[in-house]
N, C-alpha and C positions, 0 to 999 in steps of 0.2 A: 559537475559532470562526472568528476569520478568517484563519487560517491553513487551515482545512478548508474553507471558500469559495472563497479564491484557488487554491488548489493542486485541489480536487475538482471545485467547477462548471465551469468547463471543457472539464474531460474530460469528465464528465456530460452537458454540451450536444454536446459532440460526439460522442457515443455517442448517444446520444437520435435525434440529427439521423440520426446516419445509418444507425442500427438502425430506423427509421419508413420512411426512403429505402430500405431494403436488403430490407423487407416489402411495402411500398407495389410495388414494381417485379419483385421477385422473387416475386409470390404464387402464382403459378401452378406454381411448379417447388417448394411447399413442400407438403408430405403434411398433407391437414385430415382433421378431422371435423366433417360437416355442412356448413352455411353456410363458407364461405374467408375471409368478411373478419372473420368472427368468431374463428374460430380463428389469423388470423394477428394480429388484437388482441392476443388471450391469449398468444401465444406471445413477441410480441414485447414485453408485458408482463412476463410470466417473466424473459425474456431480459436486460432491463434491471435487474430483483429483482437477476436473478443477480450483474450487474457492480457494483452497487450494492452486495450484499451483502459479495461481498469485495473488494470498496475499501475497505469499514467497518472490513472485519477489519484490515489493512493502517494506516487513523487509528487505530484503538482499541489497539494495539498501540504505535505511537509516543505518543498520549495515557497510554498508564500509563509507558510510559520517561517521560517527563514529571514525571509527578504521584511517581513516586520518586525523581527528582531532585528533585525540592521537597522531598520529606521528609527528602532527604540532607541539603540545605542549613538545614533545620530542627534538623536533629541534629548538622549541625556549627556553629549558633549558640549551642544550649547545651552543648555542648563548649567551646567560647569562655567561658562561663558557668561551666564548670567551673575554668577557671585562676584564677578568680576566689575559691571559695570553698576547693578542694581545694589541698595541699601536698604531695601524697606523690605522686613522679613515679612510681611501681612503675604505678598505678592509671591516671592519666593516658595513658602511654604505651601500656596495655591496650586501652583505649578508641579511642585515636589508630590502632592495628592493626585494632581489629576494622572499624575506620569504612573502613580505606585498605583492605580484604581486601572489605570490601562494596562499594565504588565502582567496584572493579577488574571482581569478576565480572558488577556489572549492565552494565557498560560493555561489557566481552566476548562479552557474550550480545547487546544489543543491534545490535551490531557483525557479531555470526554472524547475527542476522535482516535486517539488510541485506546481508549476503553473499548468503546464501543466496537471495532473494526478488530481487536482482542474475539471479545463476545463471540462476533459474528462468524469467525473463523472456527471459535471451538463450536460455537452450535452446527455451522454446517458439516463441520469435520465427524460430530459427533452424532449425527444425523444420517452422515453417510457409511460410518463405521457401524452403526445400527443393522442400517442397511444390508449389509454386506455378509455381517454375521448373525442375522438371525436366524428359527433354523426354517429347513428344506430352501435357503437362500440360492439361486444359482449363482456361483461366485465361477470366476475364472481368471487368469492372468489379466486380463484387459479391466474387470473394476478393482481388484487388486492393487497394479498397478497404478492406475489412476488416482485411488486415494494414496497411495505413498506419497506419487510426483505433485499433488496438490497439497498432501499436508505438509512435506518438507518446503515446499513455495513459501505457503501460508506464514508459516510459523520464521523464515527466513528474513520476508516483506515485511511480518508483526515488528520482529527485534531491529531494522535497520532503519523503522520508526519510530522505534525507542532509539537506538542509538544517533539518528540525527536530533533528537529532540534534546538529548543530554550532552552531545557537542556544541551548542549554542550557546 
């Protein structure tokens, strides 16, 4: 949990801060229904769900890498337990295969989802930095802004899944 505090509230706050700021000042250029500061509550409600929602994905994802490394290391205490009562190496070293063929592929996989989620950060970053600065671009404080407060996210959420992944 306080590895999801240090690494998420943060970002959080600074998403919050400036998803409010970027409503609060942009409301008038944003499409309502009805009342405006109602629907840019709601929107800007949503909006926050949203980043909220997949940063979740993102912890919940390195929490189960986690919680199967614990079980690895449960399974290789009574393997340890096993030299103890067993004597016949055939069986032992079965064991000792199926545990090093299991550690390898959750590592690999684990390894391809910080790859991958790496990737997808720079393409969209670099996508939107495209964006921004091509020319006759209209660029203003608000997507300015916005690609700062999501690359600093991005690249904050990248490293704190590297760093859980290298604390295990």
């Amino acid at each position: 949990m306080k590895l999801i505090l240090r690494w998420g509230l943060p970002c959080f706050i600074a998403e919050c801060g400036y998803k409010i700021w970027w409503y609060v000042s942009g409301a008038s250029q944003i499409p309502h229904y009805g009342n405006i500061y109602v629907s840019s509550i709601i929107l800007c409600t949503l909006d926050l769900c949203s980043w909220l929602y997949r940063t979740s994905i993102f912890f919940l994802v390195c929490v189960l890498f986690r919680l199967i490394c614990y079980l690895q290391i449960l399974r290789l205490d009574e393997f340890a337990r096993v030299f103890q009562r067993e004597t016949e190496v055939g069986s032992i070293l079965l064991e000792y295969l199926r545990m090093r063929r299991n550690l390898r592929i959750i590592s690999h996989r684990f390894r391809g989802f910080i790859l991958a989620s790496l990737l997808l950060v720079t393409a969209s970053q670099l996508i939107f930095l495209l964006m921004v600065t091509k020319p006759h671009a209209d660029v203003d404080i608000l997507k300015a802004g916005e690609l700062a407060v999501k690359l600093l996210s991005s690249i904050y959420n990248t490293f704190g899944k590297q760093i859980s992944h290298v604390l295990i």
